[in-house]
N, C-alpha and C positions, 0 to 999 in steps of 0.2 A: 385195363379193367373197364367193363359196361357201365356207364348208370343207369341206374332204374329209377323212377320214379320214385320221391322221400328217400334215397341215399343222401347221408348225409356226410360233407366231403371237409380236410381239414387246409387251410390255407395260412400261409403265413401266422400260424397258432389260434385264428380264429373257424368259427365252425357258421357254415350255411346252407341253407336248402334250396339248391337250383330247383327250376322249373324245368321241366323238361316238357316240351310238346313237338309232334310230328307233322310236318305236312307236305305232300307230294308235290314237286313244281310242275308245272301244268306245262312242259317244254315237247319238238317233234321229240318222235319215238328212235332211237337208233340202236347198234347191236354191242356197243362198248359194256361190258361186264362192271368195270370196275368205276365207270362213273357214276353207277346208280347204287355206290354204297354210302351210307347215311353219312355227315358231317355233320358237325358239331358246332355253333356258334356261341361263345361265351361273352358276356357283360361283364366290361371288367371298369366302366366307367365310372363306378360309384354312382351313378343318378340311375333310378326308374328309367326302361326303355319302355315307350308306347306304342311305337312300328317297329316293325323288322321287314325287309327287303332285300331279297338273294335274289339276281339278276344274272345272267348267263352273259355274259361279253366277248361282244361287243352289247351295249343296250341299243343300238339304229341310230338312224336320224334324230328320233324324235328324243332322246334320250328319257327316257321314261325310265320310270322304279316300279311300275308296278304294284300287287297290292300287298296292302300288310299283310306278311305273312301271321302274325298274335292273334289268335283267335279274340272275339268279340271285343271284350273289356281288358281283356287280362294283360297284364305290364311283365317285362321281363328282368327282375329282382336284380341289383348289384351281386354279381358272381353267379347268375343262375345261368343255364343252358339252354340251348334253345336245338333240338335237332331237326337236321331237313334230309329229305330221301330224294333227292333229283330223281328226274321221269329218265327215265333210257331216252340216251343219246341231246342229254344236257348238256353233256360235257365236261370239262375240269374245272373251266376258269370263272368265276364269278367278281362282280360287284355286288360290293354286300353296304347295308346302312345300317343304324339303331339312332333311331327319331327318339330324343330323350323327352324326359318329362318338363325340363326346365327349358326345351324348344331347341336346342343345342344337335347334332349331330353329329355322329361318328361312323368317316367312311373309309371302307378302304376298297382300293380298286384292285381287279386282274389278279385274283387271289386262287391259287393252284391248288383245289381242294382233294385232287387226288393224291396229292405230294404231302398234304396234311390236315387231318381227318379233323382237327379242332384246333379253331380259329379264335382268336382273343381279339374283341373289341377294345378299345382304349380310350383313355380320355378324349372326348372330344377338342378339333383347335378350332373349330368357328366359332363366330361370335357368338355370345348366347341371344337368343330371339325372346322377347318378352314370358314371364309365365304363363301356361294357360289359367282363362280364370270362367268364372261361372257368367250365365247370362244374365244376372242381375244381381245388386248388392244385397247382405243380410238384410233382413228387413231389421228398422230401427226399434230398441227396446222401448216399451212408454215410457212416455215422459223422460226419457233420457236427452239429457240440453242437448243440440248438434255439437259437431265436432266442427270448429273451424278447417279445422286442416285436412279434412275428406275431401276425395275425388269427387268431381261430379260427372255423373255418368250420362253420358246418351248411345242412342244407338242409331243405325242405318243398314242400307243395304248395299252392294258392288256387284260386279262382276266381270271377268278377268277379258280381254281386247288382245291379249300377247301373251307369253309366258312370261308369269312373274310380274303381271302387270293389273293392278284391278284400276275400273273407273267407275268415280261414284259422284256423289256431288260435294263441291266445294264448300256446303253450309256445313256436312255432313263428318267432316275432319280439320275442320276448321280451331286451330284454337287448340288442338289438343296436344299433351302432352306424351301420349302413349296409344296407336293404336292399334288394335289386333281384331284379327279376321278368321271368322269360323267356317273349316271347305265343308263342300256337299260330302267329305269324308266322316267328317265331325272333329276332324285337327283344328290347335290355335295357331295361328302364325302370325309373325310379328313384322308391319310395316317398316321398313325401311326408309329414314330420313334424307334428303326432304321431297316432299310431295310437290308433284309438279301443278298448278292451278289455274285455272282463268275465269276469277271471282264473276265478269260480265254474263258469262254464260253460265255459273255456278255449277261448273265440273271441277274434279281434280284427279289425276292418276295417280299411282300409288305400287313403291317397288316392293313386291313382296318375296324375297327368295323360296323356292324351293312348293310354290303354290301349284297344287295339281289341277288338273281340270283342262278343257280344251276352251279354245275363248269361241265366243260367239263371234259369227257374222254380221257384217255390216251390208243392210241392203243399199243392192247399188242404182237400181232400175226394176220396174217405170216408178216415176213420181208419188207421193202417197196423197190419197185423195181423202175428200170426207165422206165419214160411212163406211171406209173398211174399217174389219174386225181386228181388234189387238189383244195380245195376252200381256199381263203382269205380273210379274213374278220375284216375292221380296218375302221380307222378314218385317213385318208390320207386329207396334205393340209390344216391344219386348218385356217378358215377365206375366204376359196376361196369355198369347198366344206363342208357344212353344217352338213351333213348327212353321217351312216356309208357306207360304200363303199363293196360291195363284186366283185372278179375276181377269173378266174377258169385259170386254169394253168396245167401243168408235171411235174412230175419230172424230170429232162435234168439228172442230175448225183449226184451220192451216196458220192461225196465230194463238197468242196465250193474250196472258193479262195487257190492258194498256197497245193493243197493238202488238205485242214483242213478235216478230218475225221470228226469231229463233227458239220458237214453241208451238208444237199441239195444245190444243183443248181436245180432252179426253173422258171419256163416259168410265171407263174402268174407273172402279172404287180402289182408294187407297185409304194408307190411314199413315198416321207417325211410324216412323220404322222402314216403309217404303220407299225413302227418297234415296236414288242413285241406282232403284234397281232397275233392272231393262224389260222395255217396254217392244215385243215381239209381235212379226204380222204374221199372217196364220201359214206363213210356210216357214214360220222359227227362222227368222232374219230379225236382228236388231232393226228400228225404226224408231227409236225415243228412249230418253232415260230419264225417269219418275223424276220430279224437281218439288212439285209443290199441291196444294190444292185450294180451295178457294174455303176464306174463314166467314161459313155458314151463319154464325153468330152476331158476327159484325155486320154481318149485310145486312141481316134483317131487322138489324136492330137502327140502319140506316137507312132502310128501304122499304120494312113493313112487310118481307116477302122473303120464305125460307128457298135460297138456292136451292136446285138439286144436281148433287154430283157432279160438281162442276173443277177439272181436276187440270194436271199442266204434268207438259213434260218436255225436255230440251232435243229440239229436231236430232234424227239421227245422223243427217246429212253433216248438222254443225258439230257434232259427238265426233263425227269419225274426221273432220278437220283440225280438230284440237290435237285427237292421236296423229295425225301426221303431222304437224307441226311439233311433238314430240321426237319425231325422229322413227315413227314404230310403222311399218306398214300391217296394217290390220287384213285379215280374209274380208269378201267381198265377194259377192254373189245375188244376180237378178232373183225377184221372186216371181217364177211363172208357172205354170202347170196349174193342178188342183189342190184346195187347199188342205190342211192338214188339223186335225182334229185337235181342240184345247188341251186333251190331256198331253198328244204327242207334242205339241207344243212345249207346255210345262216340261216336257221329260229335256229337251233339249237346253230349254232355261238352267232347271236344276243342277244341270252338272257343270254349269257356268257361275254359278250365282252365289256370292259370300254374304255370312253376317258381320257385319262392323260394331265392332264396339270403342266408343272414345269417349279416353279419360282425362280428363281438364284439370 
């Protein structure tokens, strides 16, 4: 029998309404007949699926998933259907996923889709990864007393150095009990215990399974001087500003507070929320990662004189020492040629860069 869209089908005595949606995989073109007929993927996990990913296998080197196949919003129902119409000359065999709602996973690999037309996903066996949850708490009802026993919430920014790996700053995950990271996809995904740190320099790395995105560059060469141009790129403010944020800045001077050798002083404006993002030179190379800024208030109220913009960030030189003392060798690339425009910049940032949320 076909389904058609609102059929409704009878299962072990109860009754439900698959979803049914179509999408062409975007594979070369070849002359096999019978591999570009529709298959079927079915949800039989009992949880909300929020990605779906049919992959042609082998998936390469880079082992990639590719994109959700679920259009925009829409989740794939316990029992519902999902169909796909392979491009001629796909093939038979796929790797297929369903990225569930409760962060869980259900894969199966080198599946012979012309030997059988519907495929049954099944419970997931990996660990479940934290819930996704919102970027900030209810707001509290008046006058309602606190709740001793509420999370307290902060947030930050990351972004990924390896696969599977983000680095942010150590103030930034410090102390927390739970923390989860939002991709430039809009996925939640759930850090992996325990994070590796080095409190001096106020970094930490952080294993995040199954985190998409390409990592950013560490520059390697020539030295960075004062006066060139830097981009910012972070999730500043969370709950007031939505969306990630990018600011172009200098470098002001080749130390931070107090002397610290292992910091830029930097013109780029930040704000709370931006610490741990990367701090990029105008040909998209890592060169710093946002740490701090200078408490405007305090000073002038010690000095009679409002700083301005006077802001810090941990060398990238020292950044990309911690990762290899990690064990991880990071990409690496001189910055030379012409340089590259703020927004191109940001675009390179963006697909590197997580929001962090940690709950205490």
């Amino acid at each position: 029998m076909i389904d058609t869209p609102g059929t409704i089908r009878r299962h072990a005595g109860r009754m439900h309404r698959p979803v049914f949606l179509a999408l062409a995989l975007l594979l070369p073109l070849g002359p096999a007949l019978a591999e570009t007929q529709p298959f079927r993927i079915v949800n039989r996990t009992g949880v909300d699926a929020t990605a779906l990913n049919a992959v042609r296998t082998p998936r390469g080197a880079q082992n990639e998933w590719g994109a959700n196949l679920l259009p925009g919003n829409r989740a794939l129902t316990p029992d519902g259907g999902f169909r796909v119409v392979p491009a001629e000359g796909a093939g038979c065999r796929f790797d297929l996923r369903l990225v569930l709602a409760d962060g869980r996973e259900s894969v199966l690999r080198d599946q012979d889709i012309c030997a059988a037309r519907e495929v049954e996903m099944a419970a997931a066996a990996r660990p479940a990864a934290p819930l996704p949850v919102p970027v900030t708490p209810p707001p509290q009802v008046p006058q309602q007393r606190p709740n001793p026993q509420a999370k307290r919430i902060s947030t930050g920014s990351g972004f990924l150095v390896a696969a599977d790996r983000v680095m942010t700053n150590h103030h930034v995950v410090d102390g927390c009990d739970r923390i989860i990271l939002r991709t430039a996809d809009g996925r939640w995904l759930g850090a992996v215990p325990p994070a590796r740190v080095d409190e001096k320099l106020d970094l930490a790395l952080l294993a995040v399974p199954g985190l998409p995105g390409p990592p950013l560059t560490f520059r390697s060469n020539p030295p960075v001087r004062r006066g060139e141009g830097v981009v910012v790129y972070g999730y500043p403010l969370a709950g007031i500003l939505s969306d990630a944020v990018l600011t172009r800045g200098e470098i002001n001077g080749l130390s931070g507070l107090a002397d610290n050798r292992s910091q830029f002083q930097v013109s780029a404006p930040v704000q709370p929320g931006n610490s741990g993002g990367p701090m990029l030179d105008m040909q998209g190379h890592l060169v710093g990662v946002v740490v701090s800024k200078l408490n405007a208030q305090k000073l002038a109220q010690a000095t009679g004189d409002i700083p301005q913009n006077i802001n810090f960030a941990v060398k990238g030189e020292a950044a990309l020492s911690f990762v290899q003392r990690a064990g991880i060798t990071p990409r690496l690339a001189d910055s030379t040629g012409p340089e590259r425009g703020a927004a191109d910049v940001g675009e390179v940032a963006a697909r590197s860069t997580v929001f962090i949320r940690c709950e205490r």
